[in-house]
Steps between C-alpha positions, in 0.01 A plus 500: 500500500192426374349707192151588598360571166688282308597190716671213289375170508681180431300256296647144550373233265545203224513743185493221284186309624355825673566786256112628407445483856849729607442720232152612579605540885779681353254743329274534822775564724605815250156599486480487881826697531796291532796401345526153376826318560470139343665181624460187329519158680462325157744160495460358140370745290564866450165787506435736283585787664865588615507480917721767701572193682495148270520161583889511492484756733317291730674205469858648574310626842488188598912421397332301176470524146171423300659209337615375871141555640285301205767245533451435913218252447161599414242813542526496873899527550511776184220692641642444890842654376307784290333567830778561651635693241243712527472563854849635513480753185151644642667512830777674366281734299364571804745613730673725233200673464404348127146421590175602711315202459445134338240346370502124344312287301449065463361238563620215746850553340522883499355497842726309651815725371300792609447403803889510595572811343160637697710350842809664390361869523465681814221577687308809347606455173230433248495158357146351312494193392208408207461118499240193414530371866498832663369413910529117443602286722772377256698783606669409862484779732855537561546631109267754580687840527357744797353759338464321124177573303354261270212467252350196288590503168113390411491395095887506484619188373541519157470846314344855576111531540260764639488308850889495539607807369224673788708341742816573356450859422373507922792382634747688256277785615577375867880456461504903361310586755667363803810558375428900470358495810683268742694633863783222562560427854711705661504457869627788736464269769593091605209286356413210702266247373187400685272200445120434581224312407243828469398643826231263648712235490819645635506825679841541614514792191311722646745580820845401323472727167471804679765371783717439233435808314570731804840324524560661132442220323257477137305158541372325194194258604478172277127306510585138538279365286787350230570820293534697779795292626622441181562902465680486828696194376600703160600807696707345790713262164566900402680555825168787569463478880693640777288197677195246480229436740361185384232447698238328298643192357200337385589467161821293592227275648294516179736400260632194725104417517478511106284798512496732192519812716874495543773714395740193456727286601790811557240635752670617812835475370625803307550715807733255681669423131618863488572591841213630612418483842154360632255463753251235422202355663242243387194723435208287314721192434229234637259655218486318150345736216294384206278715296145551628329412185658173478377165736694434787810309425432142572840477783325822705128376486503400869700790646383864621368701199493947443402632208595871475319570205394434195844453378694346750447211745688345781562167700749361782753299454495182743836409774684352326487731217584809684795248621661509150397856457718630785804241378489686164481839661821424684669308205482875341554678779878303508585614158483874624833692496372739673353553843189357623270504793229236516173583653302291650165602664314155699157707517432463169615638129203635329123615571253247481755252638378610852282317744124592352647572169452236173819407438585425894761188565646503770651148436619586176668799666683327759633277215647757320616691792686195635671423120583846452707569857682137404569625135621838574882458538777789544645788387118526478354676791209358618255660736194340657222687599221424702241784302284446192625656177271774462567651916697735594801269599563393200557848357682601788757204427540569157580835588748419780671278254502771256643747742775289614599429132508866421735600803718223378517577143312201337275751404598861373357771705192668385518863367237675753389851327617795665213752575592807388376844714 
């Protein structure tokens, strides 16, 4: 149970590179209000402090000594093992109630341990990370916890100064904060997981949430536009959903299509990983993003062009394309261990795909249409429809599908609330 006026707050860093750094942060977070609890990550040297949890601690996490992990090769196997290490002993800390949040500091290096032991926590517990490549594209997005908070460690490479001890005394004031004041998930009802690409695009949200709701279900909503799939990703490798509705797969498209807005290579595979079962159509997959503020990328010049805003910016992929999209989809649909119904709606699978619309190709459609019934192979259900994505059809498939799987206990039952006179 969390202590709401005194939370305490793990502090993971190198103590022996890193120590004016940890110390002040350990001196903001008491004069925020929490407890410090130290853990050092150091592998050659030794800080000046003593850590409640030292580097020997953290090596014999990870079924190592110190001397074993300098002597495995070089920086990256040492700090690989210490990150490993360390994602067990905060996990552990964790569980038995130790800890109500975590908060690390580094560079490159320290970033990359923290990232694990950020993946290692559960969803809703508070984890900051304070790095020098803090939202850069250096970090893939499948290391990227679901509800992980991060802020640039501006000025931080070698030594305090003014500019990095106003960002360190923020976030230590952030990790106090959110620890004191954080509500963990605790669902009183199945959670199933719905994707979309916002609501212009894909509309099928506004009938099935409150379909599936009324069937006593909580439904999560994740924006497809690479984090938001990459939350859905970290939640379904925790075993979080009763079910997924993966509707919007455009981000599977975009990372095949080299586009940063992705959510990695893993995408559309943790669900059917942990037996999870899945219905799964092929919203926005013939749609390539790139950001708006950049030129068009030199292989989508000549195709269909959207901008949505300022921000982001959209093109179609060509036939033969959307041909090795729909391949991939059903190379990761085969991995599943779980159920999974296919859906496949011929009308069309987003907005502006449609005959008047920017983005409308019909050719491109049929190409994809015709690759994806040929991929598809069983257990996999597949089920073609003759209705465009966003029409009532479509919803009123998923839903059948969803029914069916429910009376036959692929899916636990919802708990419907009783009204009470």
């Amino acid at each position: 149970m969390t202590n709401r006026s005194r939370p305490r707050i793990l502090l993971i860093g190198t103590g022996d590179t890193k120590a004016d750094e940890l110390l002040f942060m350990q001196r903001c977070i008491g004069e925020a209000g929490g407890v410090i609890v130290m853990m050092d990550i150091s592998v050659l040297g030794d800080p000046p402090y003593k850590a409640a949890h030292d580097k020997h601690a953290v090596a014999a996490a990870a079924d190592k000594t110190i001397e074993a992990v300098i002597a495995s090769g070089d920086e990256n196997s040492s700090m690989t093992l210490m990150a490993l290490g360390a994602s067990r002993l905060t996990r552990r800390l964790c569980d038995d109630g130790e800890i109500d949040g975590m908060i690390t500091i580094g560079g490159t290096m320290g970033t990359d341990l923290a990232l694990d032991v950020a993946l290692g926590l559960p969803l809703g517990f508070p984890k900051l990370i304070v790095s020098t490549i803090a939202f850069s594209h250096l970090i893939p997005p499948e290391r990227i916890a679901a509800d992980l908070m991060m802020i640039l460690w501006a000025g931080g490479l070698y030594g305090l100064n003014g500019t990095c001890k106003a960002v360190l005394s923020q976030a230590c004031g952030a990790i106090v904060g959110a620890s004191r004041s954080a509500i963990r998930p605790r669902p009183q009802r199945p959670i199933v997981a719905l994707t979309s690409l916002g609501k212009s695009c894909l509309s099928y949200m506004v009938e099935l949430k409150p379909q599936l709701e009324a069937r006593g279900y909580e439904v999560v909503v994740f924006h497809t536009t690479g984090m938001g799939g990459r939350a859905m990703e970290s939640i379904a490798a925790q075993g979080g959903f009763a079910a997924v509705l993966d509707l919007s797969l455009q981000e599977v498209a975009n990372q095949l299509m080299g586009s940063v807005v992705n959510s990695g290579a893993d995408r559309l595979m943790n669900a059917g990983r942990h037996g999870i079962p899945q219905i799964v159509a092929p919203g926005a997959i013939d749609m390539v993003d790139f950001p708006a503020w950049l030129p068009v990328p030199a292989e989508l010049a000549d195709r269909p062009f959207h901008a949505h805003n300022r921000l982001l910016a959209s093109a179609t992929s060509g036939p033969e394309d959307r041909r090795r999209i729909a391949r991939a989809i059903a190379a990761k649909l085969a991995e599943a261990t779980a159920p999974i119904a296919f859906v496949l709606p011929t009308g069309g699978i987003q907005q502006w795909d449609q005959e008047g619309e920017p983005l409308h190709d019909p050719e491109g459609l049929r190409a994809f249409v015709a690759e994806m019934r040929a991929a598809i192979r069983a257990p996999v259900e597949l089920h073609v429809i003759n209705d465009h994505i966003n029409e009532r059809g479509f919803v009123e498939k998923v839903l059948a599908i969803f029914d069916r799987w429910v009376a036959d206990a692929v899916v636990p039952a919802g708990k419907v609330a009783v009204e009470r006179i």
